[in-house]
NUKE-662017 format. One line per 10 residues: number of its first residue (from 1); their letters; for each residue y, x, z of N, C-alpha, C, O. Coordinates in Angstrom, 2 decimals. Each point is the difference from the previous one (the first is absolute). Example, Ala and Ser with C-alpha at 12.3 -4.5 7.8 and 13.67 -1.06 7.14 Angstrom:
<vexlums>
1 = AS = -5.69/13.19/7.80/1.19/-0.89/0.00/1.20/0.90/0.00/-0.02/1.04/0.66 ~ 1.07/-1.39/-1.38/1.19/0.82/0.06/1.09/-0.77/0.73/1.11/0.51/0.17
</vexlums>
This chain:
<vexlums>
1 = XXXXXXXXXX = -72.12/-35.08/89.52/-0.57/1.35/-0.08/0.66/0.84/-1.09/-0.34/1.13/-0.36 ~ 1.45/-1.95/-0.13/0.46/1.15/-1.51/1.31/0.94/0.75/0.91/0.48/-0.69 ~ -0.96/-0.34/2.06/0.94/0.43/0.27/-0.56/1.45/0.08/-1.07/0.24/0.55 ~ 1.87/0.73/-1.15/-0.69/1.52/0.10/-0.54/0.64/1.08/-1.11/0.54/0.01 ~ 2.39/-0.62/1.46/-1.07/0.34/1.18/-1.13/-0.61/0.47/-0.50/0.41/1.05 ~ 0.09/-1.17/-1.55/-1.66/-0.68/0.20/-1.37/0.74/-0.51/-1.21/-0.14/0.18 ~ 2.02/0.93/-0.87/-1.16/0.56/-1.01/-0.81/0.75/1.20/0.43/0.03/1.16 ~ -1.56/0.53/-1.55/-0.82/1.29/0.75/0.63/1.45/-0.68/0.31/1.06/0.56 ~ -0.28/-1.38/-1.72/-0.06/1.62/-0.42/2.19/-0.44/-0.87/0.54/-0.81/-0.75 ~ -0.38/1.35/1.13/1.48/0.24/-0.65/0.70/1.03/-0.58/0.72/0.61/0.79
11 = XXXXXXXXXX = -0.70/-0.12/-2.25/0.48/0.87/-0.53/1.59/-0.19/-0.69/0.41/-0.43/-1.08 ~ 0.26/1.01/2.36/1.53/0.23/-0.29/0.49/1.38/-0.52/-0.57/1.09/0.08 ~ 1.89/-1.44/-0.70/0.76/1.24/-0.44/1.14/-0.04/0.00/0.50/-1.12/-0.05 ~ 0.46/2.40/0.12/1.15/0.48/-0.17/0.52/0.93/-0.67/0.14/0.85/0.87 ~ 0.29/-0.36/-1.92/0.91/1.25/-0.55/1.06/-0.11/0.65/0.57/-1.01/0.41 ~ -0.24/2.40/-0.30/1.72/0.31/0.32/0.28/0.92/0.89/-0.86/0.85/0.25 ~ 1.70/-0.83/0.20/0.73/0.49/1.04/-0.35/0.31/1.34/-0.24/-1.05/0.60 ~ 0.14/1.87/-0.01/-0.41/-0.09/1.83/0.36/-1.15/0.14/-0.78/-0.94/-0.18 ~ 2.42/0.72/0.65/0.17/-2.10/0.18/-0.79/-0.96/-0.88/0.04/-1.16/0.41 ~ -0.54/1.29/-1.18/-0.29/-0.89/-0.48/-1.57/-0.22/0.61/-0.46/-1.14/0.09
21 = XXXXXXXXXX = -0.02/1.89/0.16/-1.49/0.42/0.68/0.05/-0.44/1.48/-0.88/-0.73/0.45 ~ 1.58/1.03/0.06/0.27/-0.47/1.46/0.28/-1.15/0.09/-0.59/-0.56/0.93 ~ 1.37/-0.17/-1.60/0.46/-1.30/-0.53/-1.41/-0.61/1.01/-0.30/-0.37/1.13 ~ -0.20/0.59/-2.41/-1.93/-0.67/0.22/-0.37/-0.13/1.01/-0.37/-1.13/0.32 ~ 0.33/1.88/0.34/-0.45/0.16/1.28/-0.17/-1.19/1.07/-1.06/-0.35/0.50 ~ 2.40/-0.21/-0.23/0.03/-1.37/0.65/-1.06/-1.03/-0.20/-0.69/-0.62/0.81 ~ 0.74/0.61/-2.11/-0.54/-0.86/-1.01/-1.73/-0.17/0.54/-0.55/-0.97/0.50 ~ -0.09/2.55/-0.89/-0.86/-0.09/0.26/-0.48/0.35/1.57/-1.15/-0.39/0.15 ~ 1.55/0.86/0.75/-0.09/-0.43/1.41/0.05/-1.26/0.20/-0.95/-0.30/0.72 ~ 1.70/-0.82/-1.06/-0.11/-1.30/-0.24/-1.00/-0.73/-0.08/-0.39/-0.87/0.78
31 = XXXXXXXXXX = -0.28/1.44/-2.30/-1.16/-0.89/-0.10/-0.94/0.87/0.54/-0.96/-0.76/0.16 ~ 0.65/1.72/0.18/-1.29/0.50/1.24/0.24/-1.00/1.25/-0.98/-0.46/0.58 ~ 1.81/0.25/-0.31/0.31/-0.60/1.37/-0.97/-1.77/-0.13/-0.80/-0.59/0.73 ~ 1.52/0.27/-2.20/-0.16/-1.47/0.03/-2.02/0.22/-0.73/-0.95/-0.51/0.60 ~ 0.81/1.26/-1.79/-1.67/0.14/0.38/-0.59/1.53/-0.18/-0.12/0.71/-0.99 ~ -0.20/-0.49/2.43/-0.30/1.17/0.46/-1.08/0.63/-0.60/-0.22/1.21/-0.03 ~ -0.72/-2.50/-0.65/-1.35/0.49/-0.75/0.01/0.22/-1.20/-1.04/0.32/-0.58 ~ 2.82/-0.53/-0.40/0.19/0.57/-0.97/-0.21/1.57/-0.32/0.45/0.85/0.77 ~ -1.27/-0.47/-2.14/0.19/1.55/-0.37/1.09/0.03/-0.95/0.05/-0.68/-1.03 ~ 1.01/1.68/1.52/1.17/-0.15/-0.39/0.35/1.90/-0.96/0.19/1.12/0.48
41 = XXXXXXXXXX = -0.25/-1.54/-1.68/-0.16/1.33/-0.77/1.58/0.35/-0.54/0.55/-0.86/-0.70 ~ -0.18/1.48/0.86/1.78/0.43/0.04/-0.27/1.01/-1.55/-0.95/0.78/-0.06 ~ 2.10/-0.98/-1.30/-0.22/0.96/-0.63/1.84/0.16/-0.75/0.75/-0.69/-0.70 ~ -0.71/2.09/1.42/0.74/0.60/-0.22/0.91/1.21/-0.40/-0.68/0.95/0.39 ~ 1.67/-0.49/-0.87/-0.07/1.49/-0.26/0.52/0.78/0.99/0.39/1.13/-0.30 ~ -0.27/-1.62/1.68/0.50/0.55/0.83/-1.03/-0.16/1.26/0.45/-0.44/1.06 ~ -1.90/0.81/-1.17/-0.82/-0.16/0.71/0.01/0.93/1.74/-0.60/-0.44/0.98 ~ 1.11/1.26/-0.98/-0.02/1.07/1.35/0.82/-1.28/1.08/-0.48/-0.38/1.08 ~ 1.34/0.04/-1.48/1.09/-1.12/0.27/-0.76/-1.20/1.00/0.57/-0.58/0.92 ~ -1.66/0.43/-1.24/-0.69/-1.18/0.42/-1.13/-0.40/0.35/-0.32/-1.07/0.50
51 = XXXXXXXXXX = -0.72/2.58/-0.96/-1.35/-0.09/0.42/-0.13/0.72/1.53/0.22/1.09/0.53 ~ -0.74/-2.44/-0.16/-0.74/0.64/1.41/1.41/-1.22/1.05/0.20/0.11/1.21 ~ 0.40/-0.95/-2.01/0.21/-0.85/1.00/-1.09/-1.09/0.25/-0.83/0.01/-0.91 ~ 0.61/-0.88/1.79/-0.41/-0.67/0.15/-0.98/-1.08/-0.58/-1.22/-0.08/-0.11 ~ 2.39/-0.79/-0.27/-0.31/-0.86/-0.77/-0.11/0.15/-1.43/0.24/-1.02/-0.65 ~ -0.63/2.30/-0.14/-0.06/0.05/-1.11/-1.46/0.96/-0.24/-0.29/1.17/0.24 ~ -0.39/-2.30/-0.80/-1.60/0.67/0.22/-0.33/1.42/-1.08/-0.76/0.87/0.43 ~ 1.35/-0.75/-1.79/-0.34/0.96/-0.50/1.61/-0.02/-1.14/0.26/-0.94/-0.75 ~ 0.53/2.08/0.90/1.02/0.33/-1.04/-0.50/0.92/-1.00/-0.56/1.08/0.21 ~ 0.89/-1.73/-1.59/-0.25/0.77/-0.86/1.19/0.11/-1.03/1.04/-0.61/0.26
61 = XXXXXXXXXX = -1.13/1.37/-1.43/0.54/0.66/-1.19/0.43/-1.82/-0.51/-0.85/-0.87/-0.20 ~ 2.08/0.72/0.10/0.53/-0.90/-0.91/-0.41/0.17/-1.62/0.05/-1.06/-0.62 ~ -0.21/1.55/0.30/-0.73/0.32/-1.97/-1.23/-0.37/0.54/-0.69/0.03/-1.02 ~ -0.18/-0.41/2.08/-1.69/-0.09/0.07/0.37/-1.53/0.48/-0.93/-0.43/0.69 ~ 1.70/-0.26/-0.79/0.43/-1.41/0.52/-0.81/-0.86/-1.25/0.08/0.13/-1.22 ~ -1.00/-1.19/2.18/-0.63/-1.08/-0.90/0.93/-0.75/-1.10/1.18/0.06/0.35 ~ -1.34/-0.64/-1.36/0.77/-1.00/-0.68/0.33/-1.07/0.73/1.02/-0.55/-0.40 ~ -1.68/-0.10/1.62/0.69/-0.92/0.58/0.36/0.18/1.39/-0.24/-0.78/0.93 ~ 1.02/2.19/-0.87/0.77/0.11/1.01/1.23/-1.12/0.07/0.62/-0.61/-0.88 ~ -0.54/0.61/2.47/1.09/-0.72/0.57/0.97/0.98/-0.04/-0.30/1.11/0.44
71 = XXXXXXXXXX = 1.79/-1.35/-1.04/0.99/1.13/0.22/0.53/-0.60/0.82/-0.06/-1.21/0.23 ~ 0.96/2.52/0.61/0.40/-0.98/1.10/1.58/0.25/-0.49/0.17/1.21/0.15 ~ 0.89/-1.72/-0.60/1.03/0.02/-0.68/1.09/-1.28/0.55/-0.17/-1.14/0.45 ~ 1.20/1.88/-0.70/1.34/-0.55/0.82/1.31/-0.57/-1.39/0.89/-0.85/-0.09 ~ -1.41/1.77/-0.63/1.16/0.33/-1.19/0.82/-2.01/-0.64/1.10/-0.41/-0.35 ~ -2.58/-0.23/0.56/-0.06/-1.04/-0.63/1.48/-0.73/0.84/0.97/-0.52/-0.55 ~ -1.14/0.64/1.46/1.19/-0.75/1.17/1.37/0.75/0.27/0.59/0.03/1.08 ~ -0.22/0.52/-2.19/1.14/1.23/0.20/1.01/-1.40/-0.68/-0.24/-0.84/-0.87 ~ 1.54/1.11/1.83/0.36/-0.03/1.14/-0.78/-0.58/1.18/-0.33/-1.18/0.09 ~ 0.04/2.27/0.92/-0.96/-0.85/0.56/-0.03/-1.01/0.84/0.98/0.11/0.74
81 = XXXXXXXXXX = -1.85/-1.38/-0.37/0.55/-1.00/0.65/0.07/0.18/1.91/0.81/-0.46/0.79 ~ -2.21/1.46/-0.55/-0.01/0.39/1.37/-0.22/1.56/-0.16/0.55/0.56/-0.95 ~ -1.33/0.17/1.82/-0.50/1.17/0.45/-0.80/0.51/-1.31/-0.28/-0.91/-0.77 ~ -0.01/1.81/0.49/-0.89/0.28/-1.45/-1.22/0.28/0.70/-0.94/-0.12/-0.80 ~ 0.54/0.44/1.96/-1.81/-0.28/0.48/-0.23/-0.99/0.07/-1.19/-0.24/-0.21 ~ 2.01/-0.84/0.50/-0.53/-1.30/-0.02/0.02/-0.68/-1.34/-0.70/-1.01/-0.13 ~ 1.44/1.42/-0.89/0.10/-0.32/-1.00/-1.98/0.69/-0.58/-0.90/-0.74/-0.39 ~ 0.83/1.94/0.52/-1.30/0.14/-0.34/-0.95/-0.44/0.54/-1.09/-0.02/-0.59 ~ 1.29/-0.61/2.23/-0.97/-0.66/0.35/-0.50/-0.89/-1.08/-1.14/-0.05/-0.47 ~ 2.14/-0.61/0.18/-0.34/-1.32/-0.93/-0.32/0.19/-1.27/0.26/-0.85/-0.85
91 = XXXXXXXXXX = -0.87/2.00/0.58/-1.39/0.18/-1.26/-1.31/-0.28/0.61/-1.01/-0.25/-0.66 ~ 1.06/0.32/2.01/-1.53/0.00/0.16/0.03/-1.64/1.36/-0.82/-0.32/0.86 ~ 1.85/-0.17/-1.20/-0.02/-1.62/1.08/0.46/0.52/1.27/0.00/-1.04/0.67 ~ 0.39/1.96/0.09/-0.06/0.28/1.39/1.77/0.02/0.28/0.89/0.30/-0.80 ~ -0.80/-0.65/1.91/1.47/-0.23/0.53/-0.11/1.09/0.80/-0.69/0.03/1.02 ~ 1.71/1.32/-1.64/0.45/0.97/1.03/0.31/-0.01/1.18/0.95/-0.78/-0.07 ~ -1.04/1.10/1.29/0.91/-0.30/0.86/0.61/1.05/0.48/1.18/-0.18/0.31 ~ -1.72/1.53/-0.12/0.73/1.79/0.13/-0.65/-0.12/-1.02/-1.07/-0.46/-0.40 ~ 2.50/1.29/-0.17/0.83/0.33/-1.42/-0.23/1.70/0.44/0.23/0.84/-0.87 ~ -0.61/-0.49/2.00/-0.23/1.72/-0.19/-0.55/0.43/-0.14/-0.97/-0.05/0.75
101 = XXXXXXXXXX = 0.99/0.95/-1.83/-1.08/0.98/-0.60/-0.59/1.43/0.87/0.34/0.76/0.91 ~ -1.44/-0.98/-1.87/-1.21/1.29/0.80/0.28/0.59/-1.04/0.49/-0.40/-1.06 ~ -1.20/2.51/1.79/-0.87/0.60/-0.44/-0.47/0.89/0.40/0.30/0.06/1.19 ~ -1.02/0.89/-1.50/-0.85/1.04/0.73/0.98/1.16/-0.03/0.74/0.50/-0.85 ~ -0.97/-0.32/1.89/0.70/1.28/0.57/-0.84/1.16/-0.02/-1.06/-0.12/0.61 ~ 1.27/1.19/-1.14/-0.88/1.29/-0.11/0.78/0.92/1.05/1.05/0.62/-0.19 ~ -1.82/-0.70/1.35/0.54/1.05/1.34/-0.02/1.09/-0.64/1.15/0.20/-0.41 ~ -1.97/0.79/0.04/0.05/1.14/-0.74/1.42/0.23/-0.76/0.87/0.80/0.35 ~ -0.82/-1.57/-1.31/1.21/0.19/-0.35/1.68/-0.24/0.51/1.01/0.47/-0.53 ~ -1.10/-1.25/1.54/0.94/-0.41/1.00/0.17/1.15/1.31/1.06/0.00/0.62
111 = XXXXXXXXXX = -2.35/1.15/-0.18/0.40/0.90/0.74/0.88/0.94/-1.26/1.18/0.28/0.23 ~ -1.80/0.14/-1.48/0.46/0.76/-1.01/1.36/0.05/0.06/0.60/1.06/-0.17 ~ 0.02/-2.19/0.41/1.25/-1.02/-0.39/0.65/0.77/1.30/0.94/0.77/-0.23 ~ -1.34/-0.92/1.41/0.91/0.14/1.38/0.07/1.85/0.05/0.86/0.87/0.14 ~ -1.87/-0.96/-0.27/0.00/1.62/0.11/1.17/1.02/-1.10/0.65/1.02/0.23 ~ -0.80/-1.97/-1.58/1.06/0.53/-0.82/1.05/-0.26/0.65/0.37/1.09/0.42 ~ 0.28/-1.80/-0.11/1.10/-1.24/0.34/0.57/0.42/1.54/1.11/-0.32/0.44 ~ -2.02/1.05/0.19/0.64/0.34/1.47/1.04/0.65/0.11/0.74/-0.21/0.97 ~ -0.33/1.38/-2.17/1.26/1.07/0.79/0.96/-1.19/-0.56/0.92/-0.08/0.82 ~ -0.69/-1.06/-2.04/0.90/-0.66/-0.19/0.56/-0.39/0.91/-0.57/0.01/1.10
121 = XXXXXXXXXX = 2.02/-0.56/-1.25/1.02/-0.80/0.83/-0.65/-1.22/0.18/-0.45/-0.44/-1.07 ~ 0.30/-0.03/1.71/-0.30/-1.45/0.83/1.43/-1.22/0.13/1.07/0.40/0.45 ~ -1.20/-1.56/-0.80/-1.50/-0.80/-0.46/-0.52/0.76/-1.96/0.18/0.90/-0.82 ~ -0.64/-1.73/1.03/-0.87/0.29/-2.05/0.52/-1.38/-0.20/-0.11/-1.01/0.70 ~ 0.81/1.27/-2.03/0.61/-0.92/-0.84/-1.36/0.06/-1.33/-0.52/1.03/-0.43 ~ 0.37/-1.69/0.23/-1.33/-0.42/-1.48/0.93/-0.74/-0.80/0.61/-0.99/0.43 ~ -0.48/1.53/-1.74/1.32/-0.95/-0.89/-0.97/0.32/-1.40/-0.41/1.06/-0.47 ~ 0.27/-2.44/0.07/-0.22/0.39/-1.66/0.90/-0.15/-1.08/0.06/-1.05/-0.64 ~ 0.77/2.25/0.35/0.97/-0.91/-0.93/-0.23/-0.62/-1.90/0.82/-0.55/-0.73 ~ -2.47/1.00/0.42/0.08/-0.72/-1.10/-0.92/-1.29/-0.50/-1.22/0.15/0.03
131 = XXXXXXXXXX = 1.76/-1.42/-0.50/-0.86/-1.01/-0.03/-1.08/0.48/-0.55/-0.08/1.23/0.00 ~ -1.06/-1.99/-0.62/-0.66/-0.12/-1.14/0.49/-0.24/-1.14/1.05/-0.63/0.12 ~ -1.45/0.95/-1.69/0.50/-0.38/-0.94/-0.16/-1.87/-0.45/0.45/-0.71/-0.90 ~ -1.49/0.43/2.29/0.19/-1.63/-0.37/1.01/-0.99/0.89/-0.01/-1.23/-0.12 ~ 1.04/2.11/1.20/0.77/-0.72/0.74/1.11/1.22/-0.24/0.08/1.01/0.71 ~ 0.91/-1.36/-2.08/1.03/1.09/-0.18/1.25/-0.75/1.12/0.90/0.68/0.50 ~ -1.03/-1.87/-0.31/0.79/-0.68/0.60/0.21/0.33/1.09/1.11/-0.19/0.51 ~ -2.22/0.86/0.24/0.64/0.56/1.38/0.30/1.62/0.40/-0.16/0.68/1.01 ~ 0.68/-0.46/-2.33/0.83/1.73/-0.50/1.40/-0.21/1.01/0.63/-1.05/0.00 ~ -0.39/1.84/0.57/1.25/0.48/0.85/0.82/1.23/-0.78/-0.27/1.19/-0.16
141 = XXXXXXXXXX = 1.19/-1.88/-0.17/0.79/1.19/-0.27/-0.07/1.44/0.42/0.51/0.16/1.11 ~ -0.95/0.88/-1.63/0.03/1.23/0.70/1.08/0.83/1.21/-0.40/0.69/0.94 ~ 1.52/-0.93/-1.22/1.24/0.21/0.81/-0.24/-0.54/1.37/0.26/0.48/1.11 ~ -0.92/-1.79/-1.50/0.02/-0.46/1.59/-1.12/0.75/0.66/-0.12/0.09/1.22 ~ -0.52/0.34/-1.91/-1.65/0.33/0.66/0.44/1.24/0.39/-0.37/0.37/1.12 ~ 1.07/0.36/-1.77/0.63/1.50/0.09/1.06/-0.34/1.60/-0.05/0.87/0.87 ~ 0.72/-1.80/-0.66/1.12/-0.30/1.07/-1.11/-0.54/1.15/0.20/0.11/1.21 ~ -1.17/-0.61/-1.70/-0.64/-0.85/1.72/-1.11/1.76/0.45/-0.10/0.51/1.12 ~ -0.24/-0.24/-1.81/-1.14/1.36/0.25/1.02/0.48/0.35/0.04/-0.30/1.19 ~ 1.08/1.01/-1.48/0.99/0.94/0.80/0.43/-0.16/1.42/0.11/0.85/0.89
151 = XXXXXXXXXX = 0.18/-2.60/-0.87/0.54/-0.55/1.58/-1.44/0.34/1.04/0.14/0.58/1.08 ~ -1.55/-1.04/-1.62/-0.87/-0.03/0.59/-0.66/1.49/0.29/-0.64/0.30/1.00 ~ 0.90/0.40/-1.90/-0.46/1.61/0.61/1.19/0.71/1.23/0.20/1.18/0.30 ~ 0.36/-2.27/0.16/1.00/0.62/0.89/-0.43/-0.19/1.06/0.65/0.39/0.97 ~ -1.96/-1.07/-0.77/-0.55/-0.64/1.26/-1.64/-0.24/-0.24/-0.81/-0.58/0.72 ~ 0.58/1.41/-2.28/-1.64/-0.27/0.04/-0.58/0.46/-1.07/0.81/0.44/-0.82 ~ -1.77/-0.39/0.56/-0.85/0.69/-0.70/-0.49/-0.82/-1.04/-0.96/-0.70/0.33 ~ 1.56/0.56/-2.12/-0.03/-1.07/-0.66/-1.49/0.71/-1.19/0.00/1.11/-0.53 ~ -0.89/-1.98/0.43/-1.56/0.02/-0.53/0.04/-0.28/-1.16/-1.01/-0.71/0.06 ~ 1.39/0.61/-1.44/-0.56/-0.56/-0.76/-1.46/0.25/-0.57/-0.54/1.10/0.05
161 = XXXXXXXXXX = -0.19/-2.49/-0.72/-0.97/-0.70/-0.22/0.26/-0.71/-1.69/0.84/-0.75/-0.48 ~ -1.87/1.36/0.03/-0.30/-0.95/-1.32/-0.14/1.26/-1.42/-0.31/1.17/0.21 ~ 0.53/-1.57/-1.18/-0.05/0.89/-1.08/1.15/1.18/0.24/1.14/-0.16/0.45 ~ -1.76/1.36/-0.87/0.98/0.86/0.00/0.44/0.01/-1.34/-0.59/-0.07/-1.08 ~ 2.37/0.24/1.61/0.64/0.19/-1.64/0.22/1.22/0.33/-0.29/0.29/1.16 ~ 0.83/0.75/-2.01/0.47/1.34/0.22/1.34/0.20/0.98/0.17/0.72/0.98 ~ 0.91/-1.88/-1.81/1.45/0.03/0.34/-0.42/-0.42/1.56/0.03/0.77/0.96 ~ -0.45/-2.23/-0.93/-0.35/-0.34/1.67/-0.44/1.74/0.96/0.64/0.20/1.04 ~ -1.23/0.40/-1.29/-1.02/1.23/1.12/1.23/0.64/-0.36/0.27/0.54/1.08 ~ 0.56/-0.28/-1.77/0.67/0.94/0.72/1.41/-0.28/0.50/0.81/0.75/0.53
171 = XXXXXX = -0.74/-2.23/-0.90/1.43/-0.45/1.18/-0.28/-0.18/1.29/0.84/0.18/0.88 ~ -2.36/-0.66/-0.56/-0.67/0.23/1.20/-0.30/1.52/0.87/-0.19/0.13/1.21 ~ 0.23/0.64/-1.97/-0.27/1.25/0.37/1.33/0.22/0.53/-0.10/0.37/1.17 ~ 1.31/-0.46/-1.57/0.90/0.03/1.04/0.04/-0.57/1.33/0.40/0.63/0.98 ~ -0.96/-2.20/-0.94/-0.17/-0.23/1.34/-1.02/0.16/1.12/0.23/-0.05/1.20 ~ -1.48/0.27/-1.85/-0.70/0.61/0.70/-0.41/1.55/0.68/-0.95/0.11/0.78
</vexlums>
């Protein structure tokens, strides 16, 4: 019984990143599956992300997280040995088996999206070109990002997504 998905009431958490939030996801679809009569309390700072799926009975504010939250964390296994959802499976005992992540989709904001997005060139390219300040490691040289957005606005309509820098909005403003 000391295995975490056994519990009834289960208070997990995550900081970070959209990926890192989605990460979870597997994880905990997982153990709803294996006990369905678990209450499964999600606390995070990226709550819109995740409330109102399924298997996650109430998401809340990561700072309102009990002292003996379960984190659900990957970092420990870097380099990692398999998949990193299944790697988080294994904070709470459960063997991943889809590694794909959920989340809630806000239609409202997805017509917002098409309706902006219609006179664009077709297809929609979605590119984020800047990491987080906790993964500098996956920084791309700018030149290249400047050479692949140029090839790709020759045939489509390139989106960026994520923090706005100043310099980024207006090298984009040329291609859009």
């Amino acid at each position: 019984m000391s295995a975490p998905w056994r519990r009834t009431l289960l208070d997990v958490g995550r900081i970070g990143a959209i990926g890192d939030v989605l990460l979870c996801t597997p994880a905990l679809r997982e153990l709803k599956l294996k006990n369905p009569a678990s209450r499964v309390r999600f606390y995070t700072n990226i709550p819109t992300l995740v409330r109102g799926l399924p298997y996650i009975d109430e998401v809340l504010a990561f700072d309102k997280r009990p002292k003996d939250v379960i984190l659900l964390r990957y970092e420990d296994a870097i380099p990692p040995r398999e998949h990193l959802a299944r790697i988080i499976g294994d904070n709470l005992g459960i063997n991943v088996r889809d590694v794909r992540p959920d989340c809630v989709v806000d239609r409202g904001l997805v017509k917002r999206f098409r309706e902006s997005w219609r006179s664009l060139q077709r297809p929609h390219i979605v590119v984020q070109r800047r990491p987080s300040i906790w993964t500098p490691n996956k920084e791309w040289p700018e030149k290249y990002w400047i050479e692949l957005i140029e090839n790709l606005t020759r045939k489509a309509s390139v989106i960026e997504t994520g923090k706005e820098i100043s310099e980024q909005k207006l090298v984009l403003e040329n291609y859009i």
